[in-house]
N, C-alpha and C positions, 0 to 999 in steps of 0.2 A: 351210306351204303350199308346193305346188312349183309352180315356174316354169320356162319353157324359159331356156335364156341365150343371151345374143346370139350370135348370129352371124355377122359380120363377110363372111362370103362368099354369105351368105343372096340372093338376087335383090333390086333394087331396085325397092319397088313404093310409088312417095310417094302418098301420100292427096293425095286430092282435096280442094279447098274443102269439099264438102258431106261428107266423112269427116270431115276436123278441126271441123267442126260437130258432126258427130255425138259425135265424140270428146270434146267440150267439154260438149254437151247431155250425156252419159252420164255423164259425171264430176259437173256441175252438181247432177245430181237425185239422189245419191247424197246419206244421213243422214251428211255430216261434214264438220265445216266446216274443217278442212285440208288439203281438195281442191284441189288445182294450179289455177288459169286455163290454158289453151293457150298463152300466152306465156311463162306460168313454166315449164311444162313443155318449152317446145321451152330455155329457157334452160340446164334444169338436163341436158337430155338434150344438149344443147351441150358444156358441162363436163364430163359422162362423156368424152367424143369425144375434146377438143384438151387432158385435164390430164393426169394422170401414166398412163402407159399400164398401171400395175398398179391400177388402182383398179377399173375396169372389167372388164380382164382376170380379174382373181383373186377380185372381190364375187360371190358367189350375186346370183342376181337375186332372189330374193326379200329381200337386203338393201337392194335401192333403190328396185325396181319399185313396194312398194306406199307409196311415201314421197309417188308421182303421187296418192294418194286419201286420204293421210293415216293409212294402216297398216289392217293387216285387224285388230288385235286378235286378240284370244282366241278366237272364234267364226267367223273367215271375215269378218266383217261389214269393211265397210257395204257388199257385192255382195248383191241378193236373190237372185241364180242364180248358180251357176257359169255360164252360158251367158253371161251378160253379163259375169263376171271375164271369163272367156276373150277375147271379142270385144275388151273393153279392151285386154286385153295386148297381143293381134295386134296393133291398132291401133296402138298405144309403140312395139313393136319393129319394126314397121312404119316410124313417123317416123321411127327412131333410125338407120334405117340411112338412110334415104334423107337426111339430114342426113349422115351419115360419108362417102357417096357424094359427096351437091355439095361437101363440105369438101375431098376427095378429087378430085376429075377436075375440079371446076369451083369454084373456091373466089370467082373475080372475079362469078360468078352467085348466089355462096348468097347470102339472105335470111331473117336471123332474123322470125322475128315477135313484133313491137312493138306494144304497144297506140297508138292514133292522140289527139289531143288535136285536139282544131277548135274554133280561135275564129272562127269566122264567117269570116273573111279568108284564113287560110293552116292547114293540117296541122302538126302537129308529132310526131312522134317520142316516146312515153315507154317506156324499156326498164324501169321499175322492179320490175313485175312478172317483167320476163323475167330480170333481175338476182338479185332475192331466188331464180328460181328456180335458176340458174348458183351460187351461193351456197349453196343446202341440196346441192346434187353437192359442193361442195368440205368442205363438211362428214363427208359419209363419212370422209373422209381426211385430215384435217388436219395430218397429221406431213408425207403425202407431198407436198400442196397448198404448205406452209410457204417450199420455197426459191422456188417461183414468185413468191409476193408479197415474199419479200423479195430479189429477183432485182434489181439495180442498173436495169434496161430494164424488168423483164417487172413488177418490181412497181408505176411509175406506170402502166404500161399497165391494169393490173387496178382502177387506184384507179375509174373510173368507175363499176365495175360494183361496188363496196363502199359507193361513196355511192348509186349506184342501189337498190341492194339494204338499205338500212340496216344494213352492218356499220360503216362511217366515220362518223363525226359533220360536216357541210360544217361550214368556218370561214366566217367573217361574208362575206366576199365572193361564197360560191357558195349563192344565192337557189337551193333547191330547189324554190320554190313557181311558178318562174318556166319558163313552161313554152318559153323558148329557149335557158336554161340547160340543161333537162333533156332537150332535143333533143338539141341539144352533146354532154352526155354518153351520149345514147343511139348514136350515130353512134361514140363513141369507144370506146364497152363492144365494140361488131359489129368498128371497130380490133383491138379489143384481142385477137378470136379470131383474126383473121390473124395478128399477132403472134405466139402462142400455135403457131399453126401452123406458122410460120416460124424458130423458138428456141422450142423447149417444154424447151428444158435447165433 
């Protein structure tokens, strides 16, 4: 299957609320069930952006693009039309940039998207989706990803999003079921791409 690749100098044009809905619904009603949520997806199109800058640069897009719906397979599938692959993609490469952009001009502004936890009284934070999906990006690339996490700084920084993500097993003291621990570490996984930004050595 051919795909356009990114383009980095492309115009930024972010989707709307009612786009990333659409975006979500379109993915949702798709036959396969290792379709992204929109929080994994904004996760793992995060990770292309702030990891090694040859992962992105040098992948075909059709090595990561359809990883967002769970892979076309042998037939094209799971799009019933190419008119709806198409629209998809726009929409991805659409995000993607406008994610490079606020990471880029306005970094104090970006705003992953987090799924919300509400226990009746207060909000909480849970990146775990967004995590696993940060997570299958550094999968692409695992040789290149490797000095990141094991980076004296850069690798506690990343430990959030490996317990978010179930690559790290938590020790007895970090209650994952507990949903202000998992605040915590969802606030320090969104740390950890500033970091990234900051030393991505």
């Amino acid at each position: 299957m051919d795909y356009p690749r990114y383009n980095p100098d492309s115009p930024n044009d972010p989707l709307s609320e009612e786009e990333l809905q659409a975006l979500d619904t379109l993915l949702q009603d798709l036959p396969s069930e290792a379709t992204m949520p929109i929080d994994a997806i904004d996760g793992f199109l995060t990770a292309l952006l702030v990891g090694p800058a040859e992962v992105l640069g040098s992948l075909p897009t059709a090595d990561w693009l359809p990883l967002v719906w769970g892979g076309d397979g042998d037939n094209g599938a799971p799009f019933p039309s190419n008119q709806k692959r198409k629209r998809t993609t726009v929409l991805i490469l659409r995000h993607l940039q406008s994610i490079a952009c606020q990471l880029r001009d306005a970094p104090e502004a970006w705003e992953p998207i987090f799924s919300v936890a509400d226990d009746g009284e207060r909000e909480w934070a849970d990146a775990g989706d967004w995590c696993t999906g940060f997570l299958q990006a550094t999968d692409l690339a695992p040789d290149a990803w490797a000095p990141f996490f094991d980076h004296p700084t850069l690798g506690p920084a990343l430990l959030p999003i490996a317990l978010l993500g179930g690559d790290v097993e938590a020790d007895a003291a970090t209650d994952l079921d507990n949903p202000e621990v998992r605040d915590q570490l969802s606030r320090a996984a969104a740390d950890a791409v500033m970091q990234l930004m900051q030393d991505p050595s």
